[in-house]
PDBQT receptor file of N, H, CA, C and O in Angstrom, charges set to zero:
ATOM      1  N   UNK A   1       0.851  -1.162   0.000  1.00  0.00    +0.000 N 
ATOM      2  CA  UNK A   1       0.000   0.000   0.000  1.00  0.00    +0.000 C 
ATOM      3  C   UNK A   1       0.898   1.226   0.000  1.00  0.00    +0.000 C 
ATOM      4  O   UNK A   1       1.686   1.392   0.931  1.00  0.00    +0.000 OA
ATOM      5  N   UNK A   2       0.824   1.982  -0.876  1.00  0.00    +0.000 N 
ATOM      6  H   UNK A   2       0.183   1.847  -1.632  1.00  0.00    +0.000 HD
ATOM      7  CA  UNK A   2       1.403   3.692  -0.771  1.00  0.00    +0.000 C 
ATOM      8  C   UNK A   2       0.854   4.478  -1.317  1.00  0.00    +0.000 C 
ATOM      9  O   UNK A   2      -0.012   4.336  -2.181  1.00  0.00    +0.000 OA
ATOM     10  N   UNK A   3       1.388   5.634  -0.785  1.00  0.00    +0.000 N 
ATOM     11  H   UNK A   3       2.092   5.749  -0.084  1.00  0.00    +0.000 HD
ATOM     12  CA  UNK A   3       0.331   7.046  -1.232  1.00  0.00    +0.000 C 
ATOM     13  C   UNK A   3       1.073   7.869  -1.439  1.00  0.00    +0.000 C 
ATOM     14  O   UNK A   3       2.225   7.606  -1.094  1.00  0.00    +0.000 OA
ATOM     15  N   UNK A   4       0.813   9.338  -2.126  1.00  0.00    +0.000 N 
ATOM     16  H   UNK A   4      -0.123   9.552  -2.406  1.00  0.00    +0.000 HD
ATOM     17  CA  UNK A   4       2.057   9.792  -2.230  1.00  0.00    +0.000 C 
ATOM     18  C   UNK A   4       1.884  11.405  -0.601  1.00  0.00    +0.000 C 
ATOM     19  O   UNK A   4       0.923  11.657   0.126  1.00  0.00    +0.000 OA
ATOM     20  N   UNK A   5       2.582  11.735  -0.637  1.00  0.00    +0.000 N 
ATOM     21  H   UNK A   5       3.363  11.530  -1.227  1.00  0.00    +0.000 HD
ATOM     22  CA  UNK A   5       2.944  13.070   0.740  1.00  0.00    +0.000 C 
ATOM     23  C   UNK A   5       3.732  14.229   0.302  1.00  0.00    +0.000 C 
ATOM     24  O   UNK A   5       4.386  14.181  -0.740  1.00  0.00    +0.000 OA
ATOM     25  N   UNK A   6       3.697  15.275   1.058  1.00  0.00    +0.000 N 
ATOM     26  H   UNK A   6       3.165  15.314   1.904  1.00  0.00    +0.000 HD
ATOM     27  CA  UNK A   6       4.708  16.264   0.863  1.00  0.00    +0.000 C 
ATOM     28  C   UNK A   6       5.575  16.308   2.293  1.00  0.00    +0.000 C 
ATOM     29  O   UNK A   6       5.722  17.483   2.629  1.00  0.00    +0.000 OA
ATOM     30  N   UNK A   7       6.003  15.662   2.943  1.00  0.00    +0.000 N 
ATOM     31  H   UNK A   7       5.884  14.708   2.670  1.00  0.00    +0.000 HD
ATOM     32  CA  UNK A   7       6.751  15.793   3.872  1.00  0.00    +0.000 C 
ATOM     33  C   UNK A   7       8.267  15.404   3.328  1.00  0.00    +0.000 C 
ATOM     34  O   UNK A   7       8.702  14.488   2.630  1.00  0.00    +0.000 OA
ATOM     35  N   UNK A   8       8.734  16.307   3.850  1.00  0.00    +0.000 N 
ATOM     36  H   UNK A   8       8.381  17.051   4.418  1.00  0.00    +0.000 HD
ATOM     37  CA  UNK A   8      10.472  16.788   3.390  1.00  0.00    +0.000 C 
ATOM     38  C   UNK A   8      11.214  15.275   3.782  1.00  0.00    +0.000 C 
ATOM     39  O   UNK A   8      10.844  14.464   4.632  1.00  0.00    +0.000 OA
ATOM     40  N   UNK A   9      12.431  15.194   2.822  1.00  0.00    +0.000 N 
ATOM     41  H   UNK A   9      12.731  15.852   2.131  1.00  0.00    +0.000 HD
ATOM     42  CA  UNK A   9      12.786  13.573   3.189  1.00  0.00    +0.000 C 
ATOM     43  C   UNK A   9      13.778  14.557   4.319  1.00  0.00    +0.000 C 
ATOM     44  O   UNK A   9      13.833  15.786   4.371  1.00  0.00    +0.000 OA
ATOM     45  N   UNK A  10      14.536  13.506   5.200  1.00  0.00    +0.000 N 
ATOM     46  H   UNK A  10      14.491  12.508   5.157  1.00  0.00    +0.000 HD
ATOM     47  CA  UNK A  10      15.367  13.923   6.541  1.00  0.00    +0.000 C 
ATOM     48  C   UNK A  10      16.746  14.036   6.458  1.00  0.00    +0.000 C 
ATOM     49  O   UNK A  10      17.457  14.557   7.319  1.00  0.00    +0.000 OA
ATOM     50  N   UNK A  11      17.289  13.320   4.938  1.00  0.00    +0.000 N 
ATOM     51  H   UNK A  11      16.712  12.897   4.239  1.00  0.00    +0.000 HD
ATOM     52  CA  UNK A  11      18.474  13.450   4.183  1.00  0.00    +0.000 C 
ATOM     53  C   UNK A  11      18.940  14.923   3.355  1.00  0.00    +0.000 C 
ATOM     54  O   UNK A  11      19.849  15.751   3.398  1.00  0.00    +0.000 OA
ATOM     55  N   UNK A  12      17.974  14.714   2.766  1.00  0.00    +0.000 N 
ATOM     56  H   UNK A  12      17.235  14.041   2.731  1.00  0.00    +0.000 HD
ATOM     57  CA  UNK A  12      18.078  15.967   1.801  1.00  0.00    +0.000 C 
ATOM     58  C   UNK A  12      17.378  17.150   1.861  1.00  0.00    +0.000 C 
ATOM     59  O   UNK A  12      17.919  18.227   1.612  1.00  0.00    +0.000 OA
ATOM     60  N   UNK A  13      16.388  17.057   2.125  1.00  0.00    +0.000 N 
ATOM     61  H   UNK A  13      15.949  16.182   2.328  1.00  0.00    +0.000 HD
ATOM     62  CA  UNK A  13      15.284  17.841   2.391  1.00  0.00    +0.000 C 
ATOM     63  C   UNK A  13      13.994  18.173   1.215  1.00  0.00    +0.000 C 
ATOM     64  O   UNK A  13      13.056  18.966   1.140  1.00  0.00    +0.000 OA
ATOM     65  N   UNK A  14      14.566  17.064   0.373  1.00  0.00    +0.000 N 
ATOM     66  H   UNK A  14      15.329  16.420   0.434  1.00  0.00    +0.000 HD
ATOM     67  CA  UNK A  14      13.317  16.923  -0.940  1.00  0.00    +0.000 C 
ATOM     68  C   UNK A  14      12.184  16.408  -0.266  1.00  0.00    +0.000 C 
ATOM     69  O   UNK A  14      12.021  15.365   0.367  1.00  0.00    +0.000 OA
ATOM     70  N   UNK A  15      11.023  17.878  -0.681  1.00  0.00    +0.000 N 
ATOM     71  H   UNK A  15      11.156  18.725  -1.195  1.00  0.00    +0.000 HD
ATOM     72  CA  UNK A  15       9.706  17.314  -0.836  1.00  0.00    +0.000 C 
ATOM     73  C   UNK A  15       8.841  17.325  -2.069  1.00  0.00    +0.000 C 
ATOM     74  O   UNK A  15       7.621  17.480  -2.018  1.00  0.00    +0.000 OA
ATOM     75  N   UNK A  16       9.494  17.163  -3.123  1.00  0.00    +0.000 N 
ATOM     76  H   UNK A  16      10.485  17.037  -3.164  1.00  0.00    +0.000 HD
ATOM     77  CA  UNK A  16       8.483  16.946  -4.478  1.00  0.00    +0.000 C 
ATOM     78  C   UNK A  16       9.049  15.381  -4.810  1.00  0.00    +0.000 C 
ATOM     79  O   UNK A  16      10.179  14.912  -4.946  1.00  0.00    +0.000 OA
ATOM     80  N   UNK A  17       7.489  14.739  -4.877  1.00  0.00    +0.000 N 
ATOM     81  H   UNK A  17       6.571  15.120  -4.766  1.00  0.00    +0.000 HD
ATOM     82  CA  UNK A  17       8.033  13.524  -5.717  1.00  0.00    +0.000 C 
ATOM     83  C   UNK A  17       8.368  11.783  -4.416  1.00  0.00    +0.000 C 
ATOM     84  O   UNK A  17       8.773  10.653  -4.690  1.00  0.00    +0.000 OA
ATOM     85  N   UNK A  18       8.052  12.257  -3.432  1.00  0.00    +0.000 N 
ATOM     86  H   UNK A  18       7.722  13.175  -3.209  1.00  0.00    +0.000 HD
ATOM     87  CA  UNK A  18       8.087  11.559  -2.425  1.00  0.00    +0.000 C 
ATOM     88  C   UNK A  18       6.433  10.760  -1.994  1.00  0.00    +0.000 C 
ATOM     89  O   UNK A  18       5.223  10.986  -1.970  1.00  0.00    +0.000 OA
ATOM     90  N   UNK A  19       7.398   9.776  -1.725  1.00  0.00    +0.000 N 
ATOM     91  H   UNK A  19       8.381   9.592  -1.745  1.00  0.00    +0.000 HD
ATOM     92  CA  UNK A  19       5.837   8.471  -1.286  1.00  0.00    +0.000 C 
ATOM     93  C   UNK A  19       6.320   7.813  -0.267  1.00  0.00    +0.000 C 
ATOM     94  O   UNK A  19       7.471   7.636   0.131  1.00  0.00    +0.000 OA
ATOM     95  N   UNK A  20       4.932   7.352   0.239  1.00  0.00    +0.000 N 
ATOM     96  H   UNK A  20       3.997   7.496  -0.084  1.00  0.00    +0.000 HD
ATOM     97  CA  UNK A  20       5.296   7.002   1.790  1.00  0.00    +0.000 C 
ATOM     98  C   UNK A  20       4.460   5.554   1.138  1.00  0.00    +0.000 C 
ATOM     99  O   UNK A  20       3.613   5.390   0.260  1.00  0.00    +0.000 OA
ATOM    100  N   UNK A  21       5.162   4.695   2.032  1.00  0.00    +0.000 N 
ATOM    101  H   UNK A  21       5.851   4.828   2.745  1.00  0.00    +0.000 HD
ATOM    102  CA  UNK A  21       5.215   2.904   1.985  1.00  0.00    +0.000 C 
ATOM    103  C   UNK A  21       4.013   2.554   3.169  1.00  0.00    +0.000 C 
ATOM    104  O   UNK A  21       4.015   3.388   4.075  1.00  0.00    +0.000 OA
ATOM    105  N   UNK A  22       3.478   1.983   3.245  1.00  0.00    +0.000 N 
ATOM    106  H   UNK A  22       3.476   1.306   2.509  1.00  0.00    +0.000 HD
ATOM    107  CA  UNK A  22       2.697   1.779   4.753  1.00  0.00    +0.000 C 
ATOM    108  C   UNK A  22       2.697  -0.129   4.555  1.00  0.00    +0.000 C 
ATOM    109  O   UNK A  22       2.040  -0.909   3.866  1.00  0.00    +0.000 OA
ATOM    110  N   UNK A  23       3.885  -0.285   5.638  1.00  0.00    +0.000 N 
ATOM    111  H   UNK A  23       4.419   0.349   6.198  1.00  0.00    +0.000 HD
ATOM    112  CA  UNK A  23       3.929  -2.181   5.360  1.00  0.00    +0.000 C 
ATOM    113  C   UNK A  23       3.518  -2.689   6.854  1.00  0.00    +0.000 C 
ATOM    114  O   UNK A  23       3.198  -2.117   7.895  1.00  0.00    +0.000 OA
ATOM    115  N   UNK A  24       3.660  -3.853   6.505  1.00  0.00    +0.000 N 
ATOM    116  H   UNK A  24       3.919  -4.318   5.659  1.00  0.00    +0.000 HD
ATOM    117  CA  UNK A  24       3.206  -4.706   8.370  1.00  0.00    +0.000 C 
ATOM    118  C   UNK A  24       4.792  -5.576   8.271  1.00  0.00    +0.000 C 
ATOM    119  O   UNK A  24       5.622  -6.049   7.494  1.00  0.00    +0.000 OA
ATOM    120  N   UNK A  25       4.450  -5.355   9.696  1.00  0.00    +0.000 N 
ATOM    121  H   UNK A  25       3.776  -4.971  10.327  1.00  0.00    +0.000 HD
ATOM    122  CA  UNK A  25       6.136  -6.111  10.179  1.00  0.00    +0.000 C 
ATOM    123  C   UNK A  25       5.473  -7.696   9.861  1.00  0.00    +0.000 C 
ATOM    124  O   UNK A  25       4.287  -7.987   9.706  1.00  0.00    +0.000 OA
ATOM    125  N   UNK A  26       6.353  -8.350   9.836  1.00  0.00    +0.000 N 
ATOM    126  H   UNK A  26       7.317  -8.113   9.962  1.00  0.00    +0.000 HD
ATOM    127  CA  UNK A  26       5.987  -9.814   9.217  1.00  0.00    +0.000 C 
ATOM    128  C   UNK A  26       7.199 -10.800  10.301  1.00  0.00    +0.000 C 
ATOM    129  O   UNK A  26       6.930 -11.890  10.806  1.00  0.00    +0.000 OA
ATOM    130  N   UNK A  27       8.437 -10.102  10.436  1.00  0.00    +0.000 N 
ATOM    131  H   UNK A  27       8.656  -9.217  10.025  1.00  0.00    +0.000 HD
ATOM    132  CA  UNK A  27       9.116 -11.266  10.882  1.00  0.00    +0.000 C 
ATOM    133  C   UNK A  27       8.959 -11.848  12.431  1.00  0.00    +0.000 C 
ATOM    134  O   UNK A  27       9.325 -12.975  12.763  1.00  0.00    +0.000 OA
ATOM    135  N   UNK A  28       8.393 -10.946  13.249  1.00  0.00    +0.000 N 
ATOM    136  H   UNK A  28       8.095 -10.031  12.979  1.00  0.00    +0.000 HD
ATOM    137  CA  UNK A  28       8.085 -11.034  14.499  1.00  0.00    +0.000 C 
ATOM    138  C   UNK A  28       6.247 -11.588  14.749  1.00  0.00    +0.000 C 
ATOM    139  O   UNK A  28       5.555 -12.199  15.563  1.00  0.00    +0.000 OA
ATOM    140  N   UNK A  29       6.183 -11.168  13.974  1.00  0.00    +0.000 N 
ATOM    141  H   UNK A  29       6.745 -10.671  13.313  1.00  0.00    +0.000 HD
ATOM    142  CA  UNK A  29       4.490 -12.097  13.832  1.00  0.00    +0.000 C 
ATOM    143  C   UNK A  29       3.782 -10.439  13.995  1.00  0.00    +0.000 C 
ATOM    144  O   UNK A  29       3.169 -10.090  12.986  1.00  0.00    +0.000 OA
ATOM    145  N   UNK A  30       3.795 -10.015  14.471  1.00  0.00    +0.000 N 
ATOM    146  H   UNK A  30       4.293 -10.299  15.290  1.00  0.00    +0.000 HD
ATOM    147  CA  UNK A  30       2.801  -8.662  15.086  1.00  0.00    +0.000 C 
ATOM    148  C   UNK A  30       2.292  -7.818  14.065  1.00  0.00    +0.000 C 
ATOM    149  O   UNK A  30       1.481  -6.989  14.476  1.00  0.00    +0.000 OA
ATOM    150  N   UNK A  31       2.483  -7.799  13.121  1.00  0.00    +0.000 N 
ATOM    151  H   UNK A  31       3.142  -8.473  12.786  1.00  0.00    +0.000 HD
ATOM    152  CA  UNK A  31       1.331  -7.972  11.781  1.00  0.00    +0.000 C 
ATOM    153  C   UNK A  31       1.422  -6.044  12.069  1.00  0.00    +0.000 C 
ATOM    154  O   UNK A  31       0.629  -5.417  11.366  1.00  0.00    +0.000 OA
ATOM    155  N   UNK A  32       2.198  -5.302  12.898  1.00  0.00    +0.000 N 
ATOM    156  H   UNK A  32       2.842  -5.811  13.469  1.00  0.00    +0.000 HD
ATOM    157  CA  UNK A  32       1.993  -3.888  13.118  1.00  0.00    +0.000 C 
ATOM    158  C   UNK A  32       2.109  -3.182  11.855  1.00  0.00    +0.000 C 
ATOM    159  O   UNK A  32       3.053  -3.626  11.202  1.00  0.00    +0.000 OA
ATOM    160  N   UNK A  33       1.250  -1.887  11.063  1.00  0.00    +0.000 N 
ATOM    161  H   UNK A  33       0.482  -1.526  11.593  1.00  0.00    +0.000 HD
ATOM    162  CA  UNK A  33       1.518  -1.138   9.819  1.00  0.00    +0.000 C 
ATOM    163  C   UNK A  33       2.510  -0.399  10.572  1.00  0.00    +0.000 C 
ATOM    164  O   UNK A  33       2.306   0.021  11.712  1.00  0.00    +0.000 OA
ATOM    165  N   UNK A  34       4.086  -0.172   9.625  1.00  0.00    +0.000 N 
ATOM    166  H   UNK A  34       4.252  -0.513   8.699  1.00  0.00    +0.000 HD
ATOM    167  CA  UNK A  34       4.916   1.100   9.673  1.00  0.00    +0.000 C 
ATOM    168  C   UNK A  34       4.844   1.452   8.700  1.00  0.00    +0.000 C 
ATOM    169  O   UNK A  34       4.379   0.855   7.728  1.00  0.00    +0.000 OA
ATOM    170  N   UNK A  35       5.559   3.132   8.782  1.00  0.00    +0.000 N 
ATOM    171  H   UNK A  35       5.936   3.617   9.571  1.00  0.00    +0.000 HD
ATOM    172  CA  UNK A  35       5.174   3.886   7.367  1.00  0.00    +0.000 C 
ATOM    173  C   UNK A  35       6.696   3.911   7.007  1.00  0.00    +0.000 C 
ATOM    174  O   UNK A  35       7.600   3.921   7.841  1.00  0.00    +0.000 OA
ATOM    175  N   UNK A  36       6.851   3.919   5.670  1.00  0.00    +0.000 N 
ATOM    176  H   UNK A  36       6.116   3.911   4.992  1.00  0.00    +0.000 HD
ATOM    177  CA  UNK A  36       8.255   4.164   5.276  1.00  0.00    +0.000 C 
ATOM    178  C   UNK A  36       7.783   5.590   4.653  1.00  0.00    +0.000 C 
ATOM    179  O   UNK A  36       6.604   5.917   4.523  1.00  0.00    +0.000 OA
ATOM    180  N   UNK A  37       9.181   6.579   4.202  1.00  0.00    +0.000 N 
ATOM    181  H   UNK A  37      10.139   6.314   4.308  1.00  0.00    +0.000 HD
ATOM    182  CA  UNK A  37       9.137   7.237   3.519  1.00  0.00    +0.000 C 
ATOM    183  C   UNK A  37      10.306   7.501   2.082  1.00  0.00    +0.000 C 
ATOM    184  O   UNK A  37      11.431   8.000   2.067  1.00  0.00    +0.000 OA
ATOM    185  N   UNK A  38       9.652   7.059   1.232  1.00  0.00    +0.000 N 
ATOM    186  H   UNK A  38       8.737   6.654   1.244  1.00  0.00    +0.000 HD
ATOM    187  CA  UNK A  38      10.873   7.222  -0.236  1.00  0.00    +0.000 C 
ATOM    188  C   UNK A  38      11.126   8.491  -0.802  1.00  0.00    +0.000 C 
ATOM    189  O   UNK A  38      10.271   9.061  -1.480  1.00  0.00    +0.000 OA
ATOM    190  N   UNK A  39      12.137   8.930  -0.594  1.00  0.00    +0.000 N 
ATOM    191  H   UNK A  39      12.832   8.467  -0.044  1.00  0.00    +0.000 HD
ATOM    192  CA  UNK A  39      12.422  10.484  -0.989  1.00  0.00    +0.000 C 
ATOM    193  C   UNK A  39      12.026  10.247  -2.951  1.00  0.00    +0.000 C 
ATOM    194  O   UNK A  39      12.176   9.232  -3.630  1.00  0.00    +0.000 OA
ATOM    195  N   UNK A  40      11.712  11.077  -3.200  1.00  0.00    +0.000 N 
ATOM    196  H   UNK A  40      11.591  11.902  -2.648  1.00  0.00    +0.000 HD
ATOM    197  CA  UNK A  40      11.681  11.094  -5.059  1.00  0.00    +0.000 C 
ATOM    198  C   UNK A  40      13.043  12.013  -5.735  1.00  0.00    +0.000 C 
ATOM    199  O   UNK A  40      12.880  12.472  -6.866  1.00  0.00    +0.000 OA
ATOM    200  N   UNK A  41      14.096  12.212  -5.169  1.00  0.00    +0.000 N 
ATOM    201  H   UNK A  41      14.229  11.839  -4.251  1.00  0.00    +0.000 HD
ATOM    202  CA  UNK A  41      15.328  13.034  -5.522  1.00  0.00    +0.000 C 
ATOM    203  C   UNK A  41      16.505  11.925  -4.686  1.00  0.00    +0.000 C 
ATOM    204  O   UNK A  41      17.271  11.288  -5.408  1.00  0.00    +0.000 OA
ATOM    205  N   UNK A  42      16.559  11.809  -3.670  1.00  0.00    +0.000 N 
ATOM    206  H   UNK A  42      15.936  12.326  -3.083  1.00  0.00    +0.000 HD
ATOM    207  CA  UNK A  42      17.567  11.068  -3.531  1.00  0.00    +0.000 C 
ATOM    208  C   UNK A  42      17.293   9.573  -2.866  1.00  0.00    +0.000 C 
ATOM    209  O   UNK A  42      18.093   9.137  -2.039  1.00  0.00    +0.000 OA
ATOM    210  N   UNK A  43      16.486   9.043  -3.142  1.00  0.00    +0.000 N 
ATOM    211  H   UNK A  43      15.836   9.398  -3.814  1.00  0.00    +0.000 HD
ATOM    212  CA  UNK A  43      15.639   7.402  -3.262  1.00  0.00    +0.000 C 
ATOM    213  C   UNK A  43      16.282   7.195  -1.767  1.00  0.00    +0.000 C 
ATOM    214  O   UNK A  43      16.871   6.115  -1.716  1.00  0.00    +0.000 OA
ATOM    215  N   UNK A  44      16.333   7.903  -0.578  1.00  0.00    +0.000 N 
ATOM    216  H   UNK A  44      15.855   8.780  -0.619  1.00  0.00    +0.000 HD
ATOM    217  CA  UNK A  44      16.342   7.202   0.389  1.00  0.00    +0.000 C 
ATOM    218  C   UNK A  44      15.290   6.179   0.948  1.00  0.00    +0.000 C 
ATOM    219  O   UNK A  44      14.218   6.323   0.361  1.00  0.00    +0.000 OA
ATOM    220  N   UNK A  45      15.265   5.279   1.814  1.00  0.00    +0.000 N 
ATOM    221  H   UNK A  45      16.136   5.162   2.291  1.00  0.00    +0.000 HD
ATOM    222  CA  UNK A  45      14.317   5.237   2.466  1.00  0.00    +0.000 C 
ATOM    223  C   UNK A  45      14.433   5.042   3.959  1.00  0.00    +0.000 C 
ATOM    224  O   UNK A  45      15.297   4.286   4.405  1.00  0.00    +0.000 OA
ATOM    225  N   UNK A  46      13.542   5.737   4.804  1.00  0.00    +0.000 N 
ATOM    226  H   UNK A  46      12.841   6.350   4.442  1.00  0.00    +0.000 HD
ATOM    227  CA  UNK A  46      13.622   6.094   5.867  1.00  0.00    +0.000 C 
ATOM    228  C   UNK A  46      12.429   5.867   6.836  1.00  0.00    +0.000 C 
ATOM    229  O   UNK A  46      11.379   5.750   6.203  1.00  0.00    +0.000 OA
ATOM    230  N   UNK A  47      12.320   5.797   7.796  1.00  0.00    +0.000 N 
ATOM    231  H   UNK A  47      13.172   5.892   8.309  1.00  0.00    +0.000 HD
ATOM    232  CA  UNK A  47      11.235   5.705   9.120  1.00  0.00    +0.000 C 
ATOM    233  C   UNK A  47      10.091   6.901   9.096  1.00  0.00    +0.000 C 
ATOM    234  O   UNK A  47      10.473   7.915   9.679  1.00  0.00    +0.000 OA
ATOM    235  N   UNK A  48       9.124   6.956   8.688  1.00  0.00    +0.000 N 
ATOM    236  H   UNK A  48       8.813   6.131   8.215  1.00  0.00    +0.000 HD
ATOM    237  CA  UNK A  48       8.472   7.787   8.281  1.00  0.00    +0.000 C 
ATOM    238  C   UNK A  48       7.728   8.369   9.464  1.00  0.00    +0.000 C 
ATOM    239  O   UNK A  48       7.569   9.588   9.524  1.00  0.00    +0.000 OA
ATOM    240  N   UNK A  49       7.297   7.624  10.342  1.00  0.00    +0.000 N 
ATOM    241  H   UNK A  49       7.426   6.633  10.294  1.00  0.00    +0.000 HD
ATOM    242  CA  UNK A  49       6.832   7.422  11.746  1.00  0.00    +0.000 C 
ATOM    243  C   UNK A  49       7.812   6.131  12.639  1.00  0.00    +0.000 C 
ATOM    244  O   UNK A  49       8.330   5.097  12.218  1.00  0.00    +0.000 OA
ATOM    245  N   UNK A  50       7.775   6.678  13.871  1.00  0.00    +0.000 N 
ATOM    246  H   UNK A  50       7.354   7.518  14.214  1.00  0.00    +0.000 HD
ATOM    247  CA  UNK A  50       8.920   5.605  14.555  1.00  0.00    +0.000 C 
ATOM    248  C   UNK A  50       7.975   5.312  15.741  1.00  0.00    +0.000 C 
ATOM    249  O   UNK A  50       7.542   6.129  16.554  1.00  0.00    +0.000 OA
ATOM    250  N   UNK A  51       7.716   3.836  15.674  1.00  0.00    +0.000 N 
ATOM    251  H   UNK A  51       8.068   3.172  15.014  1.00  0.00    +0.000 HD
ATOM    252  CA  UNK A  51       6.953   3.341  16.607  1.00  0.00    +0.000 C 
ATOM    253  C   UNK A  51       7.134   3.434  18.477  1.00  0.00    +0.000 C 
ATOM    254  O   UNK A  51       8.162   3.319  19.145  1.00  0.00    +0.000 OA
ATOM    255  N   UNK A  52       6.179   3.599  18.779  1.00  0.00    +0.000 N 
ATOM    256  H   UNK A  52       5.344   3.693  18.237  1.00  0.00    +0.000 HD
ATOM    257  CA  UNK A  52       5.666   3.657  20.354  1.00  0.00    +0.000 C 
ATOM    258  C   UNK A  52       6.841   2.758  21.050  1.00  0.00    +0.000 C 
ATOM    259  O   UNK A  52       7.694   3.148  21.847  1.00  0.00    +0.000 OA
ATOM    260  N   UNK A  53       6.708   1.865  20.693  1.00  0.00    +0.000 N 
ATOM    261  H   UNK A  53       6.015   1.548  20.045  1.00  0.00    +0.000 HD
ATOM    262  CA  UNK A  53       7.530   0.865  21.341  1.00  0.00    +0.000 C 
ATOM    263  C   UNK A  53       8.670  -0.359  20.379  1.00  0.00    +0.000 C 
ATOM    264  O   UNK A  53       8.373  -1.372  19.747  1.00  0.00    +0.000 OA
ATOM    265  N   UNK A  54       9.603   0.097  20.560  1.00  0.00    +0.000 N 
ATOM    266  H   UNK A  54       9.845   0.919  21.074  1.00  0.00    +0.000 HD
ATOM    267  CA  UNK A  54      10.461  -0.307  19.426  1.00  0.00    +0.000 C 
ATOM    268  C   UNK A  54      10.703  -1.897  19.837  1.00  0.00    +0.000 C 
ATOM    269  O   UNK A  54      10.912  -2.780  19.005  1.00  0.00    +0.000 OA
ATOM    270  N   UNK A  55      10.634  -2.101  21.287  1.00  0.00    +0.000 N 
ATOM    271  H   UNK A  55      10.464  -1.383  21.962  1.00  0.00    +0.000 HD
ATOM    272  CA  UNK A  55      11.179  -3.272  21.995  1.00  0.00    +0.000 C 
ATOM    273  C   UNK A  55      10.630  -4.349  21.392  1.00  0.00    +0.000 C 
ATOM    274  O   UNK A  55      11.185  -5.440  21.265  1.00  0.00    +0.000 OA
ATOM    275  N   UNK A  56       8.986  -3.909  20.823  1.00  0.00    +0.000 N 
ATOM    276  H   UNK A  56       8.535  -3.022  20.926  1.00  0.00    +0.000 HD
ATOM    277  CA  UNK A  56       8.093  -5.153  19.889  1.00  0.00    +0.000 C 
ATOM    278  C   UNK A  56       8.954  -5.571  19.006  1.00  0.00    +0.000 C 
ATOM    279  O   UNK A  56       9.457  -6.684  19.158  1.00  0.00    +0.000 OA
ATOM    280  N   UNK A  57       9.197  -4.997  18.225  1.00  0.00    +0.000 N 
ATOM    281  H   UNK A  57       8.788  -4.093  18.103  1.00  0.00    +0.000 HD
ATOM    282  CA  UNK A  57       9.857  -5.497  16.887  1.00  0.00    +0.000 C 
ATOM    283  C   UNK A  57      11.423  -5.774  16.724  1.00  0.00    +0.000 C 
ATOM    284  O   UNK A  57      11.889  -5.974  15.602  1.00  0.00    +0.000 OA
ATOM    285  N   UNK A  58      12.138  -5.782  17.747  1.00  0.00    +0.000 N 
ATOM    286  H   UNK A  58      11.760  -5.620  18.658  1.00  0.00    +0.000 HD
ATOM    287  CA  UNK A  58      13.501  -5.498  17.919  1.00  0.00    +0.000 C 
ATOM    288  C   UNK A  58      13.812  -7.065  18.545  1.00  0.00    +0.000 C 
ATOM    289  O   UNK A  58      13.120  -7.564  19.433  1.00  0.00    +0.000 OA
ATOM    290  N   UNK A  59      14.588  -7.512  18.125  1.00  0.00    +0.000 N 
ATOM    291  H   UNK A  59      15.149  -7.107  17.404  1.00  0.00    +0.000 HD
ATOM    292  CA  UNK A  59      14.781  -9.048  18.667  1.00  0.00    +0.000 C 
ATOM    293  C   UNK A  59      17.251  -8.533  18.866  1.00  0.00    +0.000 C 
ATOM    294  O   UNK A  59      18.077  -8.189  18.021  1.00  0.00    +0.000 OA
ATOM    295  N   UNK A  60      17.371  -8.852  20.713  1.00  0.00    +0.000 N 
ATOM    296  H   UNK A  60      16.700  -9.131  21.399  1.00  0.00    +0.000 HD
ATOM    297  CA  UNK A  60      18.743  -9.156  20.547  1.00  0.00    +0.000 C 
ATOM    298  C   UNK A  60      19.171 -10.289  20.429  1.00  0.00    +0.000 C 
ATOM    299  O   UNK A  60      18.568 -11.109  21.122  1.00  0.00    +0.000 OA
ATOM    300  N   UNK A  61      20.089 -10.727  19.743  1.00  0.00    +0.000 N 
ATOM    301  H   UNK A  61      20.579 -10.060  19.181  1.00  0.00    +0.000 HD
ATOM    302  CA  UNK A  61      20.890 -12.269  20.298  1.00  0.00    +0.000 C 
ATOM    303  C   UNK A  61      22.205 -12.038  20.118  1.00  0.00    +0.000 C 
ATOM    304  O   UNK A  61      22.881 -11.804  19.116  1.00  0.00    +0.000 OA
ATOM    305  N   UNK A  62      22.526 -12.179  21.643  1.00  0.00    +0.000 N 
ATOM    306  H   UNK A  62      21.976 -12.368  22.456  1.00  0.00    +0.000 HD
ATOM    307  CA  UNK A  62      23.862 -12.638  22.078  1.00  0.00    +0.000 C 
ATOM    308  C   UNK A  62      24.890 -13.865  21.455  1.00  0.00    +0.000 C 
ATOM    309  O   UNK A  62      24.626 -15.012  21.816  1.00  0.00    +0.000 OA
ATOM    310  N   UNK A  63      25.811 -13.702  20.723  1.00  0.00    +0.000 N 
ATOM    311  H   UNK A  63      26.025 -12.771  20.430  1.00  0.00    +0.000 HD
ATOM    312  CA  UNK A  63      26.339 -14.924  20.780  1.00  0.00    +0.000 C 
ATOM    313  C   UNK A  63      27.991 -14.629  21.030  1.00  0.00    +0.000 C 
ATOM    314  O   UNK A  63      28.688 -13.955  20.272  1.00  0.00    +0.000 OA
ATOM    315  N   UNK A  64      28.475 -15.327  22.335  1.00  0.00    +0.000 N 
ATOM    316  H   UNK A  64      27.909 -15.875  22.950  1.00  0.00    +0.000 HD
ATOM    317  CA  UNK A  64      29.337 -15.614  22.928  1.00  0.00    +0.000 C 
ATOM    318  C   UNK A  64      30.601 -16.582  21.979  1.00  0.00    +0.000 C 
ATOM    319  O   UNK A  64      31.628 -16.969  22.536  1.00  0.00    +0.000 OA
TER     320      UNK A  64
């Protein structure tokens, strides 16, 4: 699913030509929508919104 936005990318500061991504996390099971944002000048892509609680989706493993 995407749409397009005028919010400035955080790299460059292009806002013409930019679309925002809206996906579900898949590898943790929690099915949560994040938004990406694709600059249209310098094709970053970036955190468009940064979730409440990052700890959901964030997995550490230690290996010794």
């Amino acid at each position: 699913m995407e749409a397009s936005t005028a919010a400035a990318c955080k790299l460059c500061g292009n806002n013409g030509g930019n679309k925002v991504h809206e996906v579900r996390e898949m590898m943790f099971g929690t099915r949560d929508k994040f938004s990406y944002l694709e600059c249209g000048k310098c094709h970053s892509i970036q955190n468009f919104t940064i979730p409440d609680n990052l700890a959901a989706i964030t997995q550490v493993t230690i290996i010794h």
